[in-house]
N, C-alpha and C positions, 0 to 999 in steps of 0.2 A: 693486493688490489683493494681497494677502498668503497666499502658498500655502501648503499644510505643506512640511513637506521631503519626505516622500514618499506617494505614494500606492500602495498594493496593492489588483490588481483581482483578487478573489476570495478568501470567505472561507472555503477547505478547509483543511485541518489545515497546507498549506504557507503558502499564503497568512496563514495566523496565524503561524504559527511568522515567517517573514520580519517581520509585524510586530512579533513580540516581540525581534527580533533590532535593530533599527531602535528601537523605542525602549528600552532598554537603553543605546544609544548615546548615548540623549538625544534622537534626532529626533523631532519631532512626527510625528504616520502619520493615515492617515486611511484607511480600508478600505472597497472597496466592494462589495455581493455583491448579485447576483442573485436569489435564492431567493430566500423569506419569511425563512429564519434562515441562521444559519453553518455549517461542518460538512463540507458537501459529502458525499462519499462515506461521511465519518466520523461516522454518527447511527445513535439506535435511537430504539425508541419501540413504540407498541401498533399493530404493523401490519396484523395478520390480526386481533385479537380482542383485549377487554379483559384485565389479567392475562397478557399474554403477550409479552414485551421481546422485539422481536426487531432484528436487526442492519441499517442500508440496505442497504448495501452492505459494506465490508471486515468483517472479522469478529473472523481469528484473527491472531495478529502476531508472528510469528518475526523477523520486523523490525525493529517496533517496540521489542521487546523486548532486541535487539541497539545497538537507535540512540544512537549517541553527541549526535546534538542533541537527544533528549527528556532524556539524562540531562546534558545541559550546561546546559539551559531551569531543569532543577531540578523535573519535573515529576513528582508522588507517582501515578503507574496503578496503581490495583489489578488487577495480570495476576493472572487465575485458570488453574489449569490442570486439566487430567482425571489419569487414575493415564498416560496412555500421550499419545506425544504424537501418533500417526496411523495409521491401518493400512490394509491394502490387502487386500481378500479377493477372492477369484477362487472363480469356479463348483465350481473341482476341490476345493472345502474350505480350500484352501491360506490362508497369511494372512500378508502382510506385514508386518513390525512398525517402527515408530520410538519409540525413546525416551530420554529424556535422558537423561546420562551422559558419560564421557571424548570428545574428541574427536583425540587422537593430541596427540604431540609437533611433529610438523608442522605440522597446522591451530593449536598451540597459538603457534607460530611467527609465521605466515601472518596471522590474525587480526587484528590491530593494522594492517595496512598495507593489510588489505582495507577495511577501516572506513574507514581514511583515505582512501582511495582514491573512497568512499562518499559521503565528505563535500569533496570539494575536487574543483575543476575542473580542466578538463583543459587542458593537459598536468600529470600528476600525477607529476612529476618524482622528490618525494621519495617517495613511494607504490611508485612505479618501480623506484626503485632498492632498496629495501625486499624487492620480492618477487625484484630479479634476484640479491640475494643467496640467495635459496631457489631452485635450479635445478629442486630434488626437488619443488618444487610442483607439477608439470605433472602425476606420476604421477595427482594425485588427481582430475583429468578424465578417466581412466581408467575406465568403467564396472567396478562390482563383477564377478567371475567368479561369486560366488551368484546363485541367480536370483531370490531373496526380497529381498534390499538391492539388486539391479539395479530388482526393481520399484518400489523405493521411488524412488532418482535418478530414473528414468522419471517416474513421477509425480507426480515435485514439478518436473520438467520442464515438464509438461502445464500446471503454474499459468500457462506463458506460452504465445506461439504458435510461438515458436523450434521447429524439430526436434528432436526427445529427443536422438536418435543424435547431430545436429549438434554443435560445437566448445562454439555458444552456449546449445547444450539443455544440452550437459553442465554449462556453466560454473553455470547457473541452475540445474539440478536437483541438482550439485553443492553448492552456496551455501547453497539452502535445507535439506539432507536436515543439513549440518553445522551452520548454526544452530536448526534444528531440535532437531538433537542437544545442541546446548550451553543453545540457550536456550527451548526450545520451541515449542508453537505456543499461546499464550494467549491464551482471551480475557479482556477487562474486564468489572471483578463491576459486574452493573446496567445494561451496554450503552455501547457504542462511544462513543456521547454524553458519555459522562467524560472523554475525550481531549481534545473538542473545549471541553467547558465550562472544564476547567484552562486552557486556552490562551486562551481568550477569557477569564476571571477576570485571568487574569496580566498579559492585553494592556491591560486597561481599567484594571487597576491603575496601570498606567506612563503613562496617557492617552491609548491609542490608542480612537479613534472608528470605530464600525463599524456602517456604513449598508448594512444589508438591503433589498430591495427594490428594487434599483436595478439596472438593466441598462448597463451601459457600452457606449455608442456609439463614441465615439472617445478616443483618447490624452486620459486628462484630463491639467491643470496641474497641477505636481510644483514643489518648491522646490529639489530635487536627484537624487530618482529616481524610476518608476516601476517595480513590479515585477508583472509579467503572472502570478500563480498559477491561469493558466486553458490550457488546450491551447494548442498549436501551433496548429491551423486558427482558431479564436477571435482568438490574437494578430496572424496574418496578414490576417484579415478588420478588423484595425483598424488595422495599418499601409497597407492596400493591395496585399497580397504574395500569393504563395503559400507554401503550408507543401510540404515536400518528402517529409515523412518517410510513408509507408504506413500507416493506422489498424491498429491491431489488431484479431479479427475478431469478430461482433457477439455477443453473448451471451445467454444466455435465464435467467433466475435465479427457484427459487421459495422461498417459505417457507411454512411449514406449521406450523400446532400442532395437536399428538398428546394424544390423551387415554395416553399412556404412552411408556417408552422407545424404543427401535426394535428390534424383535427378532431382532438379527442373528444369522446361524449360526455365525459363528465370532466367541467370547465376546471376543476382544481388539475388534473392533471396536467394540463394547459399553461397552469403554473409554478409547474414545478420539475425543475430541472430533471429532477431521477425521478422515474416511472417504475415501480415491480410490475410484473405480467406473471398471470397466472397461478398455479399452486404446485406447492411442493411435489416433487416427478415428473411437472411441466412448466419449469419456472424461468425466467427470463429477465435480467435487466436494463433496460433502457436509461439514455444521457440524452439529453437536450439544452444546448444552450443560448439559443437566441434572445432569453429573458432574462437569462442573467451576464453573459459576456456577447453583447450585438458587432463586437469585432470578428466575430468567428465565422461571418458569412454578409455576405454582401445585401441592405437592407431589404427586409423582406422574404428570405430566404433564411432556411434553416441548416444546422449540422447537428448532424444523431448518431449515434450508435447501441449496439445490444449487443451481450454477451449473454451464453446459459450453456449450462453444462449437461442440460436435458435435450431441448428440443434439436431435433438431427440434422437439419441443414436451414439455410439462410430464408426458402421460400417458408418453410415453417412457425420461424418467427416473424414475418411479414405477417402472413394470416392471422398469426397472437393478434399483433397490433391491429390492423384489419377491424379485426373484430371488435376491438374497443377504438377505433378513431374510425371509422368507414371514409374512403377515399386515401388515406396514407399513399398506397400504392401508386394510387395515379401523381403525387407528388415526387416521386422518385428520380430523380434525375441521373445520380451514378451510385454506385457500391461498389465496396472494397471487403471481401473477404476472408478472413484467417483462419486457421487451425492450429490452434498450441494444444502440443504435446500434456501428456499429463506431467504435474510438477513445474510445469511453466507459470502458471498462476500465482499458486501459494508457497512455492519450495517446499510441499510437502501439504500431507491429510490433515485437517482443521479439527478430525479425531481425535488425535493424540498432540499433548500440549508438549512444548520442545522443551524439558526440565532439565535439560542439558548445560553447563557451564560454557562459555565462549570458549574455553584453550579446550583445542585437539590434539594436541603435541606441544612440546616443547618450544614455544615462541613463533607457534601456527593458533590464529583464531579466526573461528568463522564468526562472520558480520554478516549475513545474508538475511532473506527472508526463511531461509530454512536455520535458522539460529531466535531463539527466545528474543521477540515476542513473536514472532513469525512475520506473515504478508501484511501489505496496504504499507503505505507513505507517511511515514511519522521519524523513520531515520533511527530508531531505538537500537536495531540488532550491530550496523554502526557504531555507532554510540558508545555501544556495551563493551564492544571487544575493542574496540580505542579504548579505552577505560581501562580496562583489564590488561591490555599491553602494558599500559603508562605505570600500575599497580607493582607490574611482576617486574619491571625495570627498576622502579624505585625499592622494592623488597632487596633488590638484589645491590642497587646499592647500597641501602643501608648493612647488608652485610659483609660488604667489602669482595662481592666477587665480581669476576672479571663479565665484559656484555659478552651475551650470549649472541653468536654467528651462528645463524640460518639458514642451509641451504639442502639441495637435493643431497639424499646416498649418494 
């Protein structure tokens, strides 16, 4: 029987991306997914009401937007943006701001080698030595002495479950508030779904096959790799293993369309796509797009959403907002809301950094968000273990051994 050369199980934005990286190469791929369609976290569609595009899951992509494998793919996003790229309003009126513009001489430094570092496994030697030539990097894990751009680190901290104050809050809430700054927080005009369609356009271009509906049981047959673009505990349930790593903690996410904008009190948040609410233990993220993608709801009308891993149910985070827009409420026209499990967010705790190599076995690598660099939209953990297959393939031919066949015990 005649296998492809590779098989990728799951068709999320990494999962695609690994297959487009694989045939590129030339290997035949054959893809297998779960759901009814492809996408994974990375879809929109009409979820609360007709007329009204809203996002599944991921939304905005400071990331994405930064990723060196979407612009290596050759991939055309249309990122939309708002006038501001985030803000943070607090009860006392006060109001945080982020928005593009310089990012220092140092971060302009630093940048290049963090990217790399983004896209290649570890040990990232040359990534390493990259940053050990910048000693002055460290200063900028340094929290702000303002207490308006400290709020902002903070709360782009909170995107994960790491401790703000921690080494790894900062490094995260660091990260984010600088590509924030350089490259924003964007969303896609028309909904997340464009990410996923370019990449599945691109893959079926090249002949990759991608079979929806299908649940993978065990290790299918590979003609030279396998690539897992599904969690950690998923991959171990099909080797036999256990996974080690701690999920990240569970989440409550709503979306809502507005018969209007949201009428916050302080007018920057107004304009600015993503909102933080509240403080650490009681934190909450907000999306809003009507100023920067006005496709997404019919004029005049809004679509939002908020996710937090604190506040306990949907009326809870109403009242947040409430409280810094007064009337929100009475704009409310429908809601839609979710409960993901823990590990459904991040592939795992934002605690512990994934120092893991992609190969789990023998011509088995994970590509997920539970694979180095972890969650959010940039396509790297993909990426990596596509890489790392094409690697172990070309080792082995240069040594003259036979391709390595892939399948269940």
């Amino acid at each position: 029987m005649t296998y492809p050369d590779a098989v990728v199980i799951g068709a999320g934005h990494n999962g695609l991306v690994a297959a487009n990286v694989l045939a590129d190469a030339g290997w035949s791929v054959v893809v297998h997914e779960a759901e009814p369609g492809p996408g994974g976290a990375v879809g929109s569609g009409e979820l609360v009401e007709p007329g009204f595009v809203s996002d599944r899951y991921s939304a905005f992509y400071p990331l994405g937007a930064a990723s060196p494998v979407f612009r290596a793919l050759g991939l055309q996003i249309p990122w939309r943006h708002g006038p501001l790229v985030l803000a943070h309003p607090a009860e006392d009126a006060s109001c945080a701001v982020l928005e593009r513009g310089p990012v220092g001489e140092l971060w302009e430094r630093i940048e290049p080698a963090l990217l790399q570092a983004m896209t290649t496994p570890f040990p990232q030697v040359r990534a390493g030595l990259r940053l050990a030539l910048e000693p002055a990097a460290v200063r900028l894990l340094r929290l702000p002495a303002d207490p308006l751009e400290r709020r902002i680190v903070v709360g782009n901290a909170l995107h994960t479950d790491a401790p703000p104050l921690s080494l790894l809050g900062r490094l995260f809430g660091t990260l984010l508030t600088k590509f924030g700054r350089r490259y924003g927080y964007p969303c896609v005009e028309g909904g997340a779904g464009t990410i996923t369609r370019q990449l599945v356009e691109r893959a079926e271009r090249r002949g990759v096959e991608i079979r929806c509906g299908r649940r993978v049981e065990r290790i299918p047959h590979a003609g030279r790799a396998v690539i897992a673009a599904i969690d950690g505990w998923q991959l171990a349930r099909l080797l036999g293993r256990d996974w080690e790593l701690e999920p990240d903690p569970a989440t409550l996410k709503v979306d809502w369309t507005l018969d209007g904008p949201i009428p916050w009190t302080a007018e920057q948040a107004g304009r600015s796509p993503v909102v933080h609410i509240g403080r650490p233990g009681a934190f909450a993220i907000l999306g809003q797009y009507s100023m920067a993608d006005p496709t997404r709801a019919p004029t005049g009308k809004e679509v939002a959403w908020s996710y937090t891993h604190d506040l306990p149910d949907p009326d809870a985070i109403e009242r947040a907002i409430e409280r810094l827009a007064p009337g929100f409420r009475g704009l409310i026209r429908g809601r839609r809301v979710e409960r993901l499990p823990p590990g459904r967010l991040n592939g795992g705790t934002a605690r512990s950094l994934r120092l893991h190599g992609p190969r789990v076995a023998p011509g088995i690598y994970l590509g997920s968000m539970s694979a180095h660099p972890g969650g959010g939209v940039h396509g790297a953990p993909g990426w990596i273990a596509a890489q790392a297959a094409l690697d172990s393939a070309s080792r082995r031919r240069a040594r003259g051994l036979a391709s390595l066949t892939i399948s269940s015990k």
